[in-house]
C-alpha positions in Angstrom: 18.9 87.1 16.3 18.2 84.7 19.0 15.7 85.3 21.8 17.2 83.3 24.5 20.2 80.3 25.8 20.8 77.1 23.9 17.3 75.5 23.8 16.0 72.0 24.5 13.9 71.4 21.4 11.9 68.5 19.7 11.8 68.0 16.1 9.7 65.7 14.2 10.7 64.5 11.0 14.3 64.6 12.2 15.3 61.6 9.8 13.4 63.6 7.0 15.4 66.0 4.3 14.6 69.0 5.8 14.5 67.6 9.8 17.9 66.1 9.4 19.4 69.1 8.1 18.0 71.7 10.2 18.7 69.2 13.2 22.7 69.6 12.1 22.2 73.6 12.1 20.8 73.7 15.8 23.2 71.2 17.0 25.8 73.6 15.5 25.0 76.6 17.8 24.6 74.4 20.6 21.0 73.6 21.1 19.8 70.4 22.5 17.5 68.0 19.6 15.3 65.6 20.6 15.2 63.8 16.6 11.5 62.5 16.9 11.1 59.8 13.4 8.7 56.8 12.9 11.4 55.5 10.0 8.5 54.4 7.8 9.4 53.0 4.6 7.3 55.4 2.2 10.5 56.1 0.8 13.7 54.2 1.4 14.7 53.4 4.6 18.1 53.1 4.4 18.3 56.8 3.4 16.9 57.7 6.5 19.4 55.9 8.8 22.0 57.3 7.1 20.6 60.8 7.7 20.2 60.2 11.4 23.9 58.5 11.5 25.5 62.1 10.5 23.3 63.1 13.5 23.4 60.3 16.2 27.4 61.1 17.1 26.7 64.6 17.3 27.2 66.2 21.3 23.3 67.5 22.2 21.1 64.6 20.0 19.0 61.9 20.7 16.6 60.2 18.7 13.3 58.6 19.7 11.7 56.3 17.3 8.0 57.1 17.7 5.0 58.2 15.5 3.4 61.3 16.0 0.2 59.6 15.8 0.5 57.3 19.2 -1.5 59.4 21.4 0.2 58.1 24.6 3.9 57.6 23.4 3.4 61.8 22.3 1.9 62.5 26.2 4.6 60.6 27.8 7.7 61.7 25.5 6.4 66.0 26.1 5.8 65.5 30.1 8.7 63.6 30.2 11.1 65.7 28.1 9.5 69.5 28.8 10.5 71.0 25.9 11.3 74.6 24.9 10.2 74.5 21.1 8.9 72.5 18.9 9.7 72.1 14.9 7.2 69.8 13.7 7.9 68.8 10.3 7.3 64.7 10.1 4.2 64.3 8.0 3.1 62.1 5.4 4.2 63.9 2.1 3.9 63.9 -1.6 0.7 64.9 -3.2 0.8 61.9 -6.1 0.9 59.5 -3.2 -2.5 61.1 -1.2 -4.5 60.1 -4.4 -4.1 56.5 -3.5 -3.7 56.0 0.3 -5.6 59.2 1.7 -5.9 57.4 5.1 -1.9 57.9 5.6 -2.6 61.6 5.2 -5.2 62.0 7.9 -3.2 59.7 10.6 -0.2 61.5 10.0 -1.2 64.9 9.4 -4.1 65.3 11.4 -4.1 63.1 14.1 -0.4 63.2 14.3 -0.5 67.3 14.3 -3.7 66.8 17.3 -1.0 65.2 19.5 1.8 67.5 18.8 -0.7 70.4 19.8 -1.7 69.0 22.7 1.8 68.7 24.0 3.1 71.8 23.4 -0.1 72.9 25.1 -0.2 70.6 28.6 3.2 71.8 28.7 4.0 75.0 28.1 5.8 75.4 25.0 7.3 79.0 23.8 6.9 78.0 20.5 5.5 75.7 17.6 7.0 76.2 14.6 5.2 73.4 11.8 5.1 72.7 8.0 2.8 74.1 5.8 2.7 73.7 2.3 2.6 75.9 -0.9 0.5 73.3 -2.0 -2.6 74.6 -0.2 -3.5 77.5 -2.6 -4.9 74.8 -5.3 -6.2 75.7 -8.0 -5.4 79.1 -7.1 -3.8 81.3 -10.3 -3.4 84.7 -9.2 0.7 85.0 -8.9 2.8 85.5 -6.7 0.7 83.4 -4.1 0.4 85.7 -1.0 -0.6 85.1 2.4 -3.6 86.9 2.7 -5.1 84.7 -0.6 -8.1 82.8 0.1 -6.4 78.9 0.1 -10.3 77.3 0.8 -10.1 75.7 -2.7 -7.2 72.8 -2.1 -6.5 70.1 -5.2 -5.4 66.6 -3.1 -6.1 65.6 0.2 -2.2 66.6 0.9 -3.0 70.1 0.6 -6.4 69.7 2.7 -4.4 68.3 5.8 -1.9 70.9 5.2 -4.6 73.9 5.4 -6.4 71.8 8.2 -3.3 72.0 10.5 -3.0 75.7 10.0 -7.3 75.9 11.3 -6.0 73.9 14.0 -2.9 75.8 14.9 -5.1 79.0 14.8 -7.6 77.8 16.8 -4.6 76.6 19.9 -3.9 79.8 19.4 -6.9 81.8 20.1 -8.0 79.4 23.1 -4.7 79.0 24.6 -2.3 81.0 23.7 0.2 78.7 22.4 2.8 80.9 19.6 2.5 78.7 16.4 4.4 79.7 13.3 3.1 78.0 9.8 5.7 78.0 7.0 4.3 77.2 3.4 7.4 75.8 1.7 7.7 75.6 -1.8 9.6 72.9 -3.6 12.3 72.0 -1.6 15.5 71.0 -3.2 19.4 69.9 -2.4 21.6 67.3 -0.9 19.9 64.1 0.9 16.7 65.2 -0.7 13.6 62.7 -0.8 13.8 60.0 -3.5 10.2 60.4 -4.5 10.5 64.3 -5.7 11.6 65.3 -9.7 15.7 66.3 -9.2 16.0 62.8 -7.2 13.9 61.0 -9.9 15.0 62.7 -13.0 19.1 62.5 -12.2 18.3 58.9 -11.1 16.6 58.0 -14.5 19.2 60.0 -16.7 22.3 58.3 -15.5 20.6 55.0 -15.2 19.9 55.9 -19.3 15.8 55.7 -18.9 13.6 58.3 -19.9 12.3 60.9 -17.8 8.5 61.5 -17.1 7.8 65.7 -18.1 4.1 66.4 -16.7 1.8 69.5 -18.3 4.1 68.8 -21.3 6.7 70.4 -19.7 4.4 73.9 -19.2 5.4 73.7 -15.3 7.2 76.0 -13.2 8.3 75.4 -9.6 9.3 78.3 -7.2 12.1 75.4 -6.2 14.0 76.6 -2.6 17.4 75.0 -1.6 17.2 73.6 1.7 19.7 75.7 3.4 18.0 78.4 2.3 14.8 76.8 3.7 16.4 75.6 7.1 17.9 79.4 7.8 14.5 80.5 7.2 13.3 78.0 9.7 15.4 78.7 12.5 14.9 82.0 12.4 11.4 81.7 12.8 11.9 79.5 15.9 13.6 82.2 17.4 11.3 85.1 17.0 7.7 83.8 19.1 4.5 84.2 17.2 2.3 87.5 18.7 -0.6 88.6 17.8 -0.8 91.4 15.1 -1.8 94.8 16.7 -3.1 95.6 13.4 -5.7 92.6 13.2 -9.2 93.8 12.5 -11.5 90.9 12.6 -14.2 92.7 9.9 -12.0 92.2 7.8 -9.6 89.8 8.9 -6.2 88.9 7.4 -5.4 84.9 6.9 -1.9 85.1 8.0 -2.1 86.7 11.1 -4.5 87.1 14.1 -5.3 89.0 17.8 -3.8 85.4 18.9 0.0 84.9 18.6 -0.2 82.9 15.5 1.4 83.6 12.1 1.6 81.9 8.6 4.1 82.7 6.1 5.3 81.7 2.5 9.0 80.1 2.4 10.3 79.9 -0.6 12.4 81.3 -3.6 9.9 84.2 -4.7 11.9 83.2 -8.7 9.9 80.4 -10.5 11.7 78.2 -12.9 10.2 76.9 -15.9 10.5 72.9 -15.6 12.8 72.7 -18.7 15.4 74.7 -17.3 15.3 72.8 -14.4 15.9 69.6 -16.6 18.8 71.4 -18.5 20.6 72.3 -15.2 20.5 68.2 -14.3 21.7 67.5 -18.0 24.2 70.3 -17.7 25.6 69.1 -14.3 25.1 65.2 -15.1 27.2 65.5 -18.4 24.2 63.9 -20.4 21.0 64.5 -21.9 17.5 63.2 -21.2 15.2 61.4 -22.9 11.8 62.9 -22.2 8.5 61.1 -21.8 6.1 64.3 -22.0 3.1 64.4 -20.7 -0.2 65.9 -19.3 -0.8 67.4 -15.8 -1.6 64.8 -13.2 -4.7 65.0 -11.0 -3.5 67.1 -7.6 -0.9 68.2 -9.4 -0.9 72.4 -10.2 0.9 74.1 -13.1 2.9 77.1 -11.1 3.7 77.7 -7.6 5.1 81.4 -6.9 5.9 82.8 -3.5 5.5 85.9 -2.3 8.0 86.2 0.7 7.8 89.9 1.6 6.0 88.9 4.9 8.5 86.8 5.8 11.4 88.9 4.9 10.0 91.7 7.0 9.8 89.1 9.9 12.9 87.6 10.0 14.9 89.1 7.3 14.6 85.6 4.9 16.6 86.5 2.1 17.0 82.7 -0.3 20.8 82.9 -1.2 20.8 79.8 -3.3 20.6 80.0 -7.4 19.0 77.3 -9.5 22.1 75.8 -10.9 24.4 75.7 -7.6 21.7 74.4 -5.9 21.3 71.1 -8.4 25.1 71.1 -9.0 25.3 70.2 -4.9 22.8 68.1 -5.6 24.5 65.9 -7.9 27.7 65.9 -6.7 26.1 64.7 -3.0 23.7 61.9 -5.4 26.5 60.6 -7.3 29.0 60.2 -4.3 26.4 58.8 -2.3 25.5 56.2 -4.6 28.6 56.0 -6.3 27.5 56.9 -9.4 29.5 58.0 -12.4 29.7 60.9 -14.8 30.8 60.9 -18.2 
């Protein structure tokens, strides 16, 4: 499946959920990781170290504490290290969060993404493989979302950044030829996951005995992805290079693709679950039953998110292999044994 030899590759975001575990697949088949992470303390901290700590021991990794925004720690680190690829994944997340502290999202996201692009372009990268985001088809309701669906209609300034860094991929692309890959996940899920997303909230608040907070009354479904599913579809990505589509016409041009070697796909489930399934798998696996705050749809927030992963599929062969209910029973066995919290 792989192009080439063990690879000397930077990824950002590597004390993130999805960083730190696809960092422990490519150390597994023998790639070198350069674990880029500014440790900020949007969410907890401590989680974080102990992510990089199953890392740190690990033969081929070494981590750099640096922000993706610092212009010259980013030129120094890529002339210093000359890297093969590039999995860029730190960002600031969580759409709730953009509505309050926007700024975060533009240093981060934008500037930060600038200064990746320039160093995979002064020197030479293969590859650029970044995070997208389902989140930029907005107020979009045609379902499954596909690729080739107009996404100029964004609901938070998350999803803005998130569309802005595939214009600016695209446009590294087209003027110097640098392969970027774009992957719009969709609701990732699964051991070590982020505290600020609903499983991690929800199983927190159930065995802790408080209610739980059900937005859009509970009328929501998620096309939720397990992270290994998400991370296999990652690294196979890396390893086929972004080339420009022979079949491009630009009179009537296709979003995902281009006569420059840059692509955008879905990543996710392509099965949507209806929120209140979702909560019955946490009850099933916690032992206990919620109590349940409903209520209505947040601003930024969108009711349904779908994927449509045929493009993908016919890429790389993504297949997700990872059902609703194993998926959250991981989950909570990893939450309760990491924080030692007990089950009926």
């Amino acid at each position: 499946m792989r192009e080439s030899a063990p690879m000397k590759i930077l990824l950002t975001g590597a004390a993130g959920f999805i960083g730190s575990t696809a960092a422990q697949r490519l150390l597994a088949r023998g790639d070198e990781v350069v674990g880029l992470d500014n440790l900020n303390d949007y969410y907890d901290v401590k989680l974080k170290l102990d992510r990089l700590a199953r890392l740190e021991p690990q033969r081929g990794f070494r981590f750099v504490r640096l922000d993706v925004a610092d212009r010259g720690g980013m030129q120094a680190l890529f002339a210093r290290e000359k890297f093969d690829r590039v999995i860029h994944l730190a960002a600031q997340a969580g759409v709730r969060y953009s509505l309050v502290n926007p700024q975060a999202y533009v240093e981060a996201n934008v500037v930060g993404f600038m200064n990746v692009l320039e160093g995979c372009r002064h020197t030479q990268v293969q590859h650029l493989v970044y995070a997208s985001s389902s989140s930029v088809y907005g107020g979009n309701t045609k379902m499954p979302f596909s690729e080739r669906d107009s996404v100029d209609h964004p609901v938070s300034m998350y999803a803005a950044t998130k569309k802005a860094n595939e214009l600016m991929a695209h446009t590294y692309s087209h003027l110097y030829g640098l392969p970027t890959t774009g992957l719009r996940f969709f609701t990732v899920y699964g051991p070590w996951g982020r505290p600020d997303m609903a499983l991690f909230l929800f199983t927190k608040a159930i065995l802790e005995g408080r209610p739980i907070d059900v937005f859009n009354h509970g009328k929501m479904r998620r096309d939720f992805t397990y992270v290994d599913d998400i991370v296999e579809g990652v690294i196979r990505v890396l390893d086929k290079t972004a080339t420009p589509d022979a079949a491009y016409r630009a009179a009537a041009p296709d979003p995902a693709t281009s006569n420059a070697p840059f692509r955008v796909f879905n990543i996710g489930n392509h099965n949507p679950v209806e929120l209140m399934e979702f909560v019955g798998c946490i009850e099933d696996a916690l032992g206990r039953k919620a109590e349940k705050n409903m209520l209505p749809l947040q601003d930024g927030d969108v009711p349904a998110t779908y994927a449509d992963v045929d493009a993908l599929r016919e890429w790389v062969g993504f297949v997700p292999a990872t059902d609703i209910r194993t998926g959250i029973g991981r989950f909570v066995e990893w939450y309760t044994g990491y924080y030692g919290a007990g089950r009926p």
